[in-house]
C-alpha positions as CSV (number, residue, x, y, z in Angstrom):
1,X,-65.4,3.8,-10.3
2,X,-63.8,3.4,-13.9
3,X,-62.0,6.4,-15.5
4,X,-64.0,7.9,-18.3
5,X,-61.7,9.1,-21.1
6,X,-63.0,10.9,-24.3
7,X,-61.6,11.6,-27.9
8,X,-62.8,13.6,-30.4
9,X,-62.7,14.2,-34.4
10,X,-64.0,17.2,-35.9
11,X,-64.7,18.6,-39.3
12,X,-66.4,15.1,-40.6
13,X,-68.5,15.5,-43.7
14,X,-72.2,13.6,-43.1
15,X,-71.6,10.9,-45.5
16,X,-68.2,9.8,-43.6
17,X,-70.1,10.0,-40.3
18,X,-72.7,7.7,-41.6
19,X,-70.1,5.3,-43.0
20,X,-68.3,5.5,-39.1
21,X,-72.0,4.9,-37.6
22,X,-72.5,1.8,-40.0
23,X,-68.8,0.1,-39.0
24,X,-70.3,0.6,-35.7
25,X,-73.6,-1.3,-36.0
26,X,-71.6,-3.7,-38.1
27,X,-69.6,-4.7,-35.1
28,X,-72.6,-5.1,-32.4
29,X,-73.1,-1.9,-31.3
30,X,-76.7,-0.7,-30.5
31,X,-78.4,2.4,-31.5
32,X,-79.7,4.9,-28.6
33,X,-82.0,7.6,-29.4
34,X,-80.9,11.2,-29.2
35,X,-80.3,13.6,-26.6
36,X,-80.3,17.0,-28.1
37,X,-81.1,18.4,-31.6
38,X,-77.6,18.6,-31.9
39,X,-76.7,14.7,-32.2
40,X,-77.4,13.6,-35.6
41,X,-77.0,9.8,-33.9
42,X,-76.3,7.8,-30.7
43,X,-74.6,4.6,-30.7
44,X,-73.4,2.4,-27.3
45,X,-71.6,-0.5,-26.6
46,X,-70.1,-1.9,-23.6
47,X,-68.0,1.0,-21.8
48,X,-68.6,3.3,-24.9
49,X,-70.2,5.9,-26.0
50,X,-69.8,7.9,-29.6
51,X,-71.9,11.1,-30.3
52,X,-71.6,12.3,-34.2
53,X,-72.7,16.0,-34.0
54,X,-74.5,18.4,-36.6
55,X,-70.8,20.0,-36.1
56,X,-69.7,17.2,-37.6
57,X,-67.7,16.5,-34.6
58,X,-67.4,12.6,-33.8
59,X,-66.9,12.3,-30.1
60,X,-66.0,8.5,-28.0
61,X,-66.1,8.2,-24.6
62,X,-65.2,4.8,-22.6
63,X,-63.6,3.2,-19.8
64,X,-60.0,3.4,-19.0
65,X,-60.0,-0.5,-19.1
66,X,-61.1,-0.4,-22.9
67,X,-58.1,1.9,-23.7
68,X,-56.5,-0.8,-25.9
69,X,-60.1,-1.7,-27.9
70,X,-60.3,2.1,-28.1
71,X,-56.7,2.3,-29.7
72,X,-57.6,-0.3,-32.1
73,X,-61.0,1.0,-33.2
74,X,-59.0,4.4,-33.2
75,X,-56.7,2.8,-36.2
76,X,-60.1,2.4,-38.0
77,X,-61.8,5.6,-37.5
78,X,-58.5,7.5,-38.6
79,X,-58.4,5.8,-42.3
80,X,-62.4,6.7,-42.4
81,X,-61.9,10.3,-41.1
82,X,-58.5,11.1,-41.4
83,X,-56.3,11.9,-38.5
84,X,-57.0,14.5,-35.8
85,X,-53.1,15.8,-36.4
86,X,-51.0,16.5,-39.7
87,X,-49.2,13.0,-39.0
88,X,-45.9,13.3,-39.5
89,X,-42.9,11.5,-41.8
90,X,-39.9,12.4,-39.9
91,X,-38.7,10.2,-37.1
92,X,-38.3,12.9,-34.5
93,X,-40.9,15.7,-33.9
94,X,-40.5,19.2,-32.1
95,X,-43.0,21.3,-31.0
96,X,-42.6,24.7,-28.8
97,X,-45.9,27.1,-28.0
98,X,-45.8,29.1,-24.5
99,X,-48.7,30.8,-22.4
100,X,-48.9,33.6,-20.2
101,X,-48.2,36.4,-23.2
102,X,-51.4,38.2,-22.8
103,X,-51.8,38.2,-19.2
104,X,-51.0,41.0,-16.9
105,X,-50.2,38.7,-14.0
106,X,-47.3,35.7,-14.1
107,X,-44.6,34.8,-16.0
108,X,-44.9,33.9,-19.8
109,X,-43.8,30.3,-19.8
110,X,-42.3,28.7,-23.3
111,X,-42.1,24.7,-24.0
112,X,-40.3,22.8,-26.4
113,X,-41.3,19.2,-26.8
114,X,-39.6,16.4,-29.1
115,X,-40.6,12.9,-28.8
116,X,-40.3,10.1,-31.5
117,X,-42.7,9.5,-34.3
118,X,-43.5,5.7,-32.5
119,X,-45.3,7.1,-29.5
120,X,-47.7,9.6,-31.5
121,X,-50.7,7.3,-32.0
122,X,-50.4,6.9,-27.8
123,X,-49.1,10.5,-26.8
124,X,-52.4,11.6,-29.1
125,X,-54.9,9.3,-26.9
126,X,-53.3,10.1,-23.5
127,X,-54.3,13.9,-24.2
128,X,-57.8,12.9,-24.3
129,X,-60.1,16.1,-25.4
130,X,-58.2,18.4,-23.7
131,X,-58.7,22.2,-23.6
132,X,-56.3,24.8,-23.7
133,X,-58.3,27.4,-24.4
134,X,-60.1,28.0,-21.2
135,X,-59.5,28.4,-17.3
136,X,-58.9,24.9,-15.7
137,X,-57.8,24.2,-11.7
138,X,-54.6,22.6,-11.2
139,X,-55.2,19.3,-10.7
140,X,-57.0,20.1,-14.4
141,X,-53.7,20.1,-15.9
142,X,-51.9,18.6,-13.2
143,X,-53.8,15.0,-14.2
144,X,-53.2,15.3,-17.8
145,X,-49.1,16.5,-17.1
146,X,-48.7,13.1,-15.4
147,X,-50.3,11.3,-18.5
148,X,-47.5,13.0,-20.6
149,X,-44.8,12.3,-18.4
150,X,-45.1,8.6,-18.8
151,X,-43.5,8.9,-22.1
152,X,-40.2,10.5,-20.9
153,X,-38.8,6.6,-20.5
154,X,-39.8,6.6,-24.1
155,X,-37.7,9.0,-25.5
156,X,-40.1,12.3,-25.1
157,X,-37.6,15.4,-23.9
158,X,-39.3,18.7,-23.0
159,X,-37.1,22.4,-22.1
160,X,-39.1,24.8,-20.5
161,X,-37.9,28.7,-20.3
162,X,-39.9,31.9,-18.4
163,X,-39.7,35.6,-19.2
164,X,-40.1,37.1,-16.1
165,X,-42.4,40.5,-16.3
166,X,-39.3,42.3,-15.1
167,X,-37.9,41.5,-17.7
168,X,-40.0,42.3,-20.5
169,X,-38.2,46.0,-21.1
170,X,-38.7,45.7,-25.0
171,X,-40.4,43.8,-27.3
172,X,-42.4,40.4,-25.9
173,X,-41.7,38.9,-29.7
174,X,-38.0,40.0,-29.8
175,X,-37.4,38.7,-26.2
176,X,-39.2,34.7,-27.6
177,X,-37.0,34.9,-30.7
178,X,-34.0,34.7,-28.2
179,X,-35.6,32.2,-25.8
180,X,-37.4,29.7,-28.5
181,X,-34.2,29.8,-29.7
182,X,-32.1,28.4,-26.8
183,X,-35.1,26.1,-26.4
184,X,-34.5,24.3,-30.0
185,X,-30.8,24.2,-29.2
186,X,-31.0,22.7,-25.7
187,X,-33.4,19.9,-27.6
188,X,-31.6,19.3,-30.5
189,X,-28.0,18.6,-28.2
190,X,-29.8,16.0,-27.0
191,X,-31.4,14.3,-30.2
192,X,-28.9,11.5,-31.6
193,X,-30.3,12.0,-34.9
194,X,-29.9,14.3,-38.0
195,X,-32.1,17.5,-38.6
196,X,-33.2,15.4,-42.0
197,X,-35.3,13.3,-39.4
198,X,-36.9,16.3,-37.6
199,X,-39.9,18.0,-38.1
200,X,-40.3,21.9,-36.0
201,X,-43.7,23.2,-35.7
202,X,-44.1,26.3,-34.0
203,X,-46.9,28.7,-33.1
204,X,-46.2,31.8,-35.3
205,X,-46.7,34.7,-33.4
206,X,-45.1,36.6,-35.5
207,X,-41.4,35.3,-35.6
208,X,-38.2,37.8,-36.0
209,X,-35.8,38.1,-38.0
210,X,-33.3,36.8,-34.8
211,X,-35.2,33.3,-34.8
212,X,-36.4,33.1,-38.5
213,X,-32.0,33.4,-38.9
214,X,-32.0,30.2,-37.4
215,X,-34.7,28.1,-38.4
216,X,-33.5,28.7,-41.9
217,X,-30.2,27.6,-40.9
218,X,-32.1,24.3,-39.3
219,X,-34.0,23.9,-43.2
220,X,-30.4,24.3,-44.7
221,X,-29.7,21.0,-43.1
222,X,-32.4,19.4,-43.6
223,X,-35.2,19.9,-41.0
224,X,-38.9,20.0,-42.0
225,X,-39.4,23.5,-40.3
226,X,-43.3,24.8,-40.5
227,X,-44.4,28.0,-38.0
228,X,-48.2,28.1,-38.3
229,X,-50.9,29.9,-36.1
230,X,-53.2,28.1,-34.2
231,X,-50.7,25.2,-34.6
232,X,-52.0,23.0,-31.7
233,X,-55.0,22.2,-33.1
234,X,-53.2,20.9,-35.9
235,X,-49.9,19.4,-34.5
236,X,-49.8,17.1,-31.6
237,X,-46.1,18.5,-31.4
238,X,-47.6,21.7,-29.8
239,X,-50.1,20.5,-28.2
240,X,-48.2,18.9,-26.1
241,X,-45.6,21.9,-25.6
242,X,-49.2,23.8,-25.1
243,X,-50.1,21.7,-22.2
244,X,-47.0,21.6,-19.9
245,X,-46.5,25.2,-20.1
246,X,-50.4,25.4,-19.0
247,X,-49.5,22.9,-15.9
248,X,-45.8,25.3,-15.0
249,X,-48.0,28.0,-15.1
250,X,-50.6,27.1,-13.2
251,X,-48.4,26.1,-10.5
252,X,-47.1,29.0,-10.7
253,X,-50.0,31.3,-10.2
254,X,-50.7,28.9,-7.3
255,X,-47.8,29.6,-5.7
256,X,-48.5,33.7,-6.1
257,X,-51.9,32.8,-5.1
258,X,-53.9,34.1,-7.9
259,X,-57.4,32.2,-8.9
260,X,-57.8,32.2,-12.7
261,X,-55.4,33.1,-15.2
262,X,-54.5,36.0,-14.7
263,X,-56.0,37.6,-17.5
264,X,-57.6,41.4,-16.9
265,X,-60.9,40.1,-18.2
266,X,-61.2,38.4,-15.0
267,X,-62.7,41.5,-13.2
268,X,-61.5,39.6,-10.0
269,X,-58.3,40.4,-11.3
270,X,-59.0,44.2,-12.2
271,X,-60.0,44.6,-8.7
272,X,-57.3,42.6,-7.1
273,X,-54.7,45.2,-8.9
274,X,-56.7,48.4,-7.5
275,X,-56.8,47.4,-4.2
276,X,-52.8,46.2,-4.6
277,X,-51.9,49.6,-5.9
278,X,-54.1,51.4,-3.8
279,X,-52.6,49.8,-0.7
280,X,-48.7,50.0,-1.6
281,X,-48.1,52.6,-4.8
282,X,-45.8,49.8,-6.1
283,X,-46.4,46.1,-8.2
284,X,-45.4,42.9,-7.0
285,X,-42.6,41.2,-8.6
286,X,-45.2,39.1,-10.5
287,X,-47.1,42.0,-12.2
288,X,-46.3,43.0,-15.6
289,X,-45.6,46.6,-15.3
290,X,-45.9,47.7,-19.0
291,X,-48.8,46.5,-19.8
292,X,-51.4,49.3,-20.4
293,X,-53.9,48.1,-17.9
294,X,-51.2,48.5,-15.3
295,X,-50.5,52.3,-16.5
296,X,-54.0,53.1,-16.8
297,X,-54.6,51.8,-12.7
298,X,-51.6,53.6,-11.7
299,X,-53.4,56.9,-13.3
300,X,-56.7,56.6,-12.1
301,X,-55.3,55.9,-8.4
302,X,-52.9,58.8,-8.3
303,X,-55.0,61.2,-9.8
304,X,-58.0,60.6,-7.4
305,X,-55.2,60.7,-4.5
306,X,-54.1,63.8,-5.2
């Protein structure tokens, strides 16, 4: 059976999605009737499909074996709606997000990602629509790791790091301002170009004075340095950083042999840790011991022992 891949836009105003929907007809394709209240219009062709939403989300599926129709038609669509991601002007582009910082269970994993501005267009479709915002299996993020790492003969470069939850004795923030910060360094010894040609996105979780030292010292040269919240839906830099450290962790929670992600909403999890602490009075290596939920476990067990 053929591969289905998907791609989406989002944000489109009506008037651009009826302009997209006419290019479409214009070229052959035929108009199918709606689905669901929320499709505003339908339109097929051979192994595709696009969906424009009330959202104003513009979503294509097709065939792995269209993928280079789909690239060009891609071209198109991006002058109509604009480009998913900020494109960029620099040559070289660096990206660094983690996961794992809210969990009570697993390490916190950080990425940094640079890859060259010639393989965005293709590192952008080999993503597909993928989610980082919710639970996936393995193989999940497994499949799309192994799209990513294709580009690593291409010049893409990626430096991964872990803060234990032994050793999160202080601050989580003060403890990524040192490690995002041997991140950039280990990626930018191995860049052969100046900082004039980079640009630095990274999530902004509320950066330190240790790193925000340093990424001043990187704008002094001349990077283009920009720390932005939610900067994977904006920046394909971190999106892919977002995504491998989603795939280390998740192989690393399937080594520990935890389901999920580890997160205390998860009342699989909530009940896991009772029955742990009940058992042995002490937390696995894996546990992160100054987390409150952790505290507030240990304090309900003991007191009802006693």
């Amino acid at each position: 059976m053929n591969k289905i891949k998907s791609y989406s836009w989002r944000d489109i105003e009506i008037d651009l999605g009826k302009k997209i929907e006419g290019l479409l007809l214009e070229r052959g394709w035929r108009k199918e009737i709606a689905r669901s209240s929320k499709e505003l219009w339908r339109i097929k062709s051979e192994g595709f499909t696009c969906i424009f939403y009330t959202t104003g989300t513009l979503f294509f599926s097709y065939c792995i074996d269209k993928e280079d129709e789909f690239k060009e038609l891609k071209e198109v669509i991006d002058q109509i709606a604009g480009s998913r991601y900020v494109l960029p002007d620099k040559d070289i582009l660096i990206g660094v997000d983690e996961v794992g910082k809210g969990e009570v269970i697993g390490s916190i994993v950080l990425v940094g990602v640079a890859f060259p501005r010639s393989i965005f267009c293709r590192l952008d479709i080999a993503l597909d629509n993928v989610d980082t915002k919710h639970s996936h299996n393995i193989e999940y993020w497994e499949d799309i790791y192994k799209n990513i790492e294709k580009f690593k003969d291409e010049g893409l470069l990626f430096a991964e790091d872990k803060i234990l939850p032994s050793e999160i004795d202080k601050s989580i923030n003060l403890i990524m301002d040192e490690r995002y910060r041997r991140i950039l360094e280990r990626l930018l010894s191995n860049i052969d170009v100046g900082l004039d040609d980079c640009r630095i996105i990274i999530d902004d979780y509320r950066i330190g004075k240790v790193l925000e030292q340093f990424l001043h010292k990187l704008e002094d040269n001349g990077a283009e340095v920009i720390a932005v919240s939610r900067s994977e839906d904006r920046y394909l830099e971190t999106r892919v950083a977002s995504v491998i450290a989603k795939w280390i962790r998740s192989e690393e929670l399937r080594e520990i042999g935890i389901l999920g992600t580890g997160n205390t909403g998860d009342k699989r999890i909530l009940e896991w840790l009772g029955e742990w602490y009940s058992s042995y009075k002490s937390w696995p290596w894996f546990v992160k011991r100054t987390f409150r939920t952790i505290r507030e476990i240990e304090n309900s067990i003991n007191i009802k022992g006693r």
